[in-house]
C-alpha positions in Angstrom: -24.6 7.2 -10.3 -21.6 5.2 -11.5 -18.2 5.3 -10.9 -16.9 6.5 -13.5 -19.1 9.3 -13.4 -17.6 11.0 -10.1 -14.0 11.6 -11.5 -12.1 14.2 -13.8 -9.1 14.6 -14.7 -7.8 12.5 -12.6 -9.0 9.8 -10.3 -7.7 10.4 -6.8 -9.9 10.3 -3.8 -9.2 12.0 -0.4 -8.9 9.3 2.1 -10.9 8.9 5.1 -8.4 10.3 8.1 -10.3 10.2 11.7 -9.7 13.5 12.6 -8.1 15.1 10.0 -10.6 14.7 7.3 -13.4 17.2 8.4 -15.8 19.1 6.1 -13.6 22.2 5.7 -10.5 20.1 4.5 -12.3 18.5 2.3 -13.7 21.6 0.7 -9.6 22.8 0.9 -8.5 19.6 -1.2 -11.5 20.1 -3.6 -9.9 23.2 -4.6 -7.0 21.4 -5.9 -9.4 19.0 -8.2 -9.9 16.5 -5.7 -11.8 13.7 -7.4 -13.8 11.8 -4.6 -13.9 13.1 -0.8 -14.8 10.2 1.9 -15.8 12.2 5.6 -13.9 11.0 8.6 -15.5 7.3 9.7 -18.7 7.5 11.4 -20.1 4.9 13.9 -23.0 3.8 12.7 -24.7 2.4 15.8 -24.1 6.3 16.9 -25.8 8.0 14.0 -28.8 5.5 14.8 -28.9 6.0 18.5 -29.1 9.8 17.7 -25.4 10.7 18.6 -25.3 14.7 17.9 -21.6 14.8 17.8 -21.7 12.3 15.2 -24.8 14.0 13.2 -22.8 17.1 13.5 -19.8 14.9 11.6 -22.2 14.7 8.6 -21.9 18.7 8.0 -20.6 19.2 4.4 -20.0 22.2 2.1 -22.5 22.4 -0.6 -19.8 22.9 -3.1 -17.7 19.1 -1.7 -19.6 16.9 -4.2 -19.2 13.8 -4.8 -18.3 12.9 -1.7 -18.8 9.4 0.0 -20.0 9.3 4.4 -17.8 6.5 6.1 -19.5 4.2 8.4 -18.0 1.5 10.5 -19.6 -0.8 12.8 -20.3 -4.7 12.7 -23.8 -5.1 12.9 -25.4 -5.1 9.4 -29.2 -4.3 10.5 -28.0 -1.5 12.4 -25.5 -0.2 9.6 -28.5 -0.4 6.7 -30.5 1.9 9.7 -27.6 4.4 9.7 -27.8 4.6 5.9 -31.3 4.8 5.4 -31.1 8.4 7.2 -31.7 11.6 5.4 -27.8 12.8 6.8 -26.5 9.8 5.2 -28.8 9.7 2.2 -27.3 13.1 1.2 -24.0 12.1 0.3 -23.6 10.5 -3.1 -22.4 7.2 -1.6 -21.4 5.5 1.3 -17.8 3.8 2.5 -17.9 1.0 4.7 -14.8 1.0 6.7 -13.2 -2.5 7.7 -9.6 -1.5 7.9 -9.0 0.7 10.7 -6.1 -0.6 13.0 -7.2 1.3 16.3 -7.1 -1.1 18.7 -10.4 0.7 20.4 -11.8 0.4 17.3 -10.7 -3.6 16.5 -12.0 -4.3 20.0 -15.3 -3.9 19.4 -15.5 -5.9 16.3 -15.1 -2.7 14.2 -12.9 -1.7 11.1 -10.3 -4.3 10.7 -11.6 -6.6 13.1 -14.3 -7.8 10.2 -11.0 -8.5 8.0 -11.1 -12.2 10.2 -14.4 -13.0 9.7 -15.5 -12.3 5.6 -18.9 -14.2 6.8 -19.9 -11.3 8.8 -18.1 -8.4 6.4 -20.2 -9.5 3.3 -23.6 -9.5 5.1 -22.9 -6.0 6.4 -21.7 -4.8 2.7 -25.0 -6.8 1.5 -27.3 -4.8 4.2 -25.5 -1.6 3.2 -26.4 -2.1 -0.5 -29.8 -3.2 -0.3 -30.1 0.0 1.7 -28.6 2.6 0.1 -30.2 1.4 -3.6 -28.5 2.8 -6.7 -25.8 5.0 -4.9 -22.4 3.2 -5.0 -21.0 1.5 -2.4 -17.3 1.2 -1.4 -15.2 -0.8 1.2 -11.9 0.3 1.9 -10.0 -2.4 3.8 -6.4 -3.4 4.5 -4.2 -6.4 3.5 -4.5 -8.4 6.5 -4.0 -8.7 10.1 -0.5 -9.8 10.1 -0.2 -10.8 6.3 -2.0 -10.7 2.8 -2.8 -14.4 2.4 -6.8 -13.6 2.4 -6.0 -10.0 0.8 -7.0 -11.4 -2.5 -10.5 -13.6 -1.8 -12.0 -10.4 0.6 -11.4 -8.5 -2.5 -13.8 -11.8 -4.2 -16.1 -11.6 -0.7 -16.8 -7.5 -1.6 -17.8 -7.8 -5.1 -19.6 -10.7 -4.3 -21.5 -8.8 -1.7 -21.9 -5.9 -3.9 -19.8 -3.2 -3.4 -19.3 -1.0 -6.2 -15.4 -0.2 -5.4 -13.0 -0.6 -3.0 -10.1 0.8 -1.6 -7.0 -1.4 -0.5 -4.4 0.6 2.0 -1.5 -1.5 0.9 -0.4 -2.3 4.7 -1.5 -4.9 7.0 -3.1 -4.3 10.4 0.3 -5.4 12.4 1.8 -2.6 10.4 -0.3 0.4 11.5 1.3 2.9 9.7 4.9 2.3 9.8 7.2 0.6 7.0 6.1 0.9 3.4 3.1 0.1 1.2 3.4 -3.2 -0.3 1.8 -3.5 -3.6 2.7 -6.7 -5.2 -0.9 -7.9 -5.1 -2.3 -4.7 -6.8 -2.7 -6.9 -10.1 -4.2 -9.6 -8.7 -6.7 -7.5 -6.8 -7.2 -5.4 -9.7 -8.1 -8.6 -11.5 -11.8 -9.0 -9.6 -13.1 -6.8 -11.5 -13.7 -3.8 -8.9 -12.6 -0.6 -9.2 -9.8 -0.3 -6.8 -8.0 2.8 -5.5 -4.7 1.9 -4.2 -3.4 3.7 -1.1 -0.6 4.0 1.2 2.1 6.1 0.9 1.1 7.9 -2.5 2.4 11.5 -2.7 3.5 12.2 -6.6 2.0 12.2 -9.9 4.6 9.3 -11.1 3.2 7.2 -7.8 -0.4 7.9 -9.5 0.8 6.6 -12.9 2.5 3.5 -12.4 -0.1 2.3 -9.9 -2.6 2.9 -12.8 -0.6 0.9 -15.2 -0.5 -1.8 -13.0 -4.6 -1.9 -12.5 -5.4 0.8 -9.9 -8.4 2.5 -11.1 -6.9 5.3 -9.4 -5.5 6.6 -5.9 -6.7 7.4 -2.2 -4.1 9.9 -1.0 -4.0 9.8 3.3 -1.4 11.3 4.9 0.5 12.4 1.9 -2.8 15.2 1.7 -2.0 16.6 5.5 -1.1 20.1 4.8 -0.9 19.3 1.3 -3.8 19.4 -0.1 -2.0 20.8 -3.5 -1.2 17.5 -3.7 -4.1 16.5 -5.8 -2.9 19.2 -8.0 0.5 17.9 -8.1 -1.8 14.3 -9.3 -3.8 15.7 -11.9 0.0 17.6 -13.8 -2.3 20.8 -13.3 -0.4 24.3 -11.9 -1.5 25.8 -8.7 -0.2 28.6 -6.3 -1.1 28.2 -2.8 -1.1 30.7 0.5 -0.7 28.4 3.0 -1.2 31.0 6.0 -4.7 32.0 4.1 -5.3 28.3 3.9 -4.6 28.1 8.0 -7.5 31.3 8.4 -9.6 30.0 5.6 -9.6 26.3 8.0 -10.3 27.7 11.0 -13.3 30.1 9.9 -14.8 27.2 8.1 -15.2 24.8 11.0 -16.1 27.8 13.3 -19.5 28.0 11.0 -19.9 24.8 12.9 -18.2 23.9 16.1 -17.2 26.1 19.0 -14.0 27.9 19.6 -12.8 25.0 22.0 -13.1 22.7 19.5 -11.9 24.5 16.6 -8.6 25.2 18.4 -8.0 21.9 19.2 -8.6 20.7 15.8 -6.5 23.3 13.8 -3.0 22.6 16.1 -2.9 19.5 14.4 -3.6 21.1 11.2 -1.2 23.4 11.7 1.3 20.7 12.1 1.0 19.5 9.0 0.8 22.8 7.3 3.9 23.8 8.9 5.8 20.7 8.7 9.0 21.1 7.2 9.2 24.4 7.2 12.7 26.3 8.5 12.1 27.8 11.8 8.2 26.3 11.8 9.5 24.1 15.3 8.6 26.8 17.7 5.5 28.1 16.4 4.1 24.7 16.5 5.4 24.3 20.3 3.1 27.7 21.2 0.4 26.7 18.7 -0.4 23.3 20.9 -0.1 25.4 23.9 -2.8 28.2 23.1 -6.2 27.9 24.3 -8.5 29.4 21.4 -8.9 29.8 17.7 -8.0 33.1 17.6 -4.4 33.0 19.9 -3.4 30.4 16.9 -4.1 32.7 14.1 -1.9 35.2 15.3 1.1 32.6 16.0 0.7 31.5 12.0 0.5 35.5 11.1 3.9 36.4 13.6 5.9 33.2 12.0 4.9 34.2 8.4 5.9 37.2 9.0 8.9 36.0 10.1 9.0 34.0 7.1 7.3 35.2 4.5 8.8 33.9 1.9 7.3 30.3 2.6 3.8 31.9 2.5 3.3 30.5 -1.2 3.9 27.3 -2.2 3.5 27.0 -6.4 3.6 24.2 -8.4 
């Protein structure tokens, strides 16, 4: 499968959010023409060592295709094991992540940690590809620790190593996620050759545009998806009209195919965060939604504030 093959319309991926990127958002944002999905990032040494909360992560809707598992980890036999299992092999490709910021994460030699040592980062992007055969292979990474002087030649390392695309969040690891996406090197990066998707910050169809001009194959949209997932809509210039309080139900009963209620209700107040941010009078709902205790108890704070409100039930574009 190539590249170019996975998109439509328009190229925009769904980037990989820890936590927020679980199977039944992805199915949400693939309603809005979504081009690639990318699961949440998935420790490899876990998936080998049998981990069933992380074999549990690799549940997808049929229907989210193409979508992309994210790995992480630092030790290449051990991620070419993870891939090589039928979980994995199911996607239609795989993401290596090496730009996480978490300092839990960096600590262990994970995610970003690999952006200061390309030796290591291009033997596990050569193990991952030998593994995973024909099925492309993408590393999404960040600019640098504390700036992008090596931004450009890890790009080099990655198609050296043979990854098939990358993704570049336009911010270094120092920056977490604060202050703004600094594209000035999108050209140059652009210029290896690699498909690259730029992210950071993107929310608008004009962001998608002149980032393409410039040499972005096309865009990962993060944050700017969180209770947006019309967003991708917005992307593509095509219409949609969406019920966010049906989206909120349609969530919730999706992951509760899957995980119990404790879970699920944990998981959706953050959701319901971001489908509520914004919204006038949305404060206090979001105050009892993080203090209820099950699935159910948040469904019928969302119903009582749209009610309330109902006017900001549909959102059309």
């Amino acid at each position: 499968m190539s590249v170019e093959s996975l998109f439509g319309k328009a190229r925009t991926m769904l980037a990989p959010m820890a936590g927020y990127t679980d199977f039944a958002f992805r199915s949400i944002c693939r309603n809005y023409g979504v081009g690639l999905t990318v699961t949440e990032m998935i420790s490899a040494k876990a998936l080998v060592m049998g981990n069933e909360l992380s074999r549990r992560m690799l549940f997808r809707d049929k229907a989210d295709s193409p979508c992309f598992c994210q790995i992480f980890g630092h030790e290449p036999q051990v991620m070419a094991d993870s891939v090589r299992l039928p979980e994995v092999q199911a996607y239609e490709g795989v993401d290596i992540n090496m730009g996480c910021p978490v300092r839990k994460i960096v600590s262990n030699g994970d995610g970003s940690a690999l952006l200061e040592d390309p030796r290591l980062a291009g033997q596990c992007i050569r193990a991952v590809k030998d593994a995973i055969g024909n099925k492309p292979l993408s590393v999404k990474f960040r600019l640098g620790v504390s700036d992008s002087s090596g931004a450009v030649d890890f790009a080099k390392m990655c198609r050296d190593s043979g990854a098939d695309m990358i993704t570049v969040h336009f911010r270094t690891r120092r920056q977490m996620y604060s202050g703004t996406a600094d594209f000035r090197l999108l050209e140059q990066i652009a210029h290896m050759g690699l498909p690259i998707f730029a992210n950071g910050d993107v929310v608008s169809r004009q962001q998608y545009l002149q980032l393409t001009e410039r040499g972005a194959y096309g865009v990962a949209v993060g944050r700017g998806a969180l209770g947006r997932p019309y967003v991708f809509s917005e992307i593509a210039g095509t219409s949609y009209c969406t019920d966010i309080f049906e989206t909120i139900q349609t969530h919730a009963h999706m992951l509760l195919q899957v995980y119990g209620d404790r879970v699920v209700a944990n998981e959706m107040k953050k959701h319901v965060s971001a489908y509520l941010k914004g919204m006038r009078g949305a404060k206090q709902c979001v105050v009892a939604v993080n203090g209820a205790h099950s699935t159910e108890q948040i469904l019928q704070l969302c119903a009582r504030y749209f009610d309330e409100y109902p006017q900001l039930r549909r959102v059309e574009g």
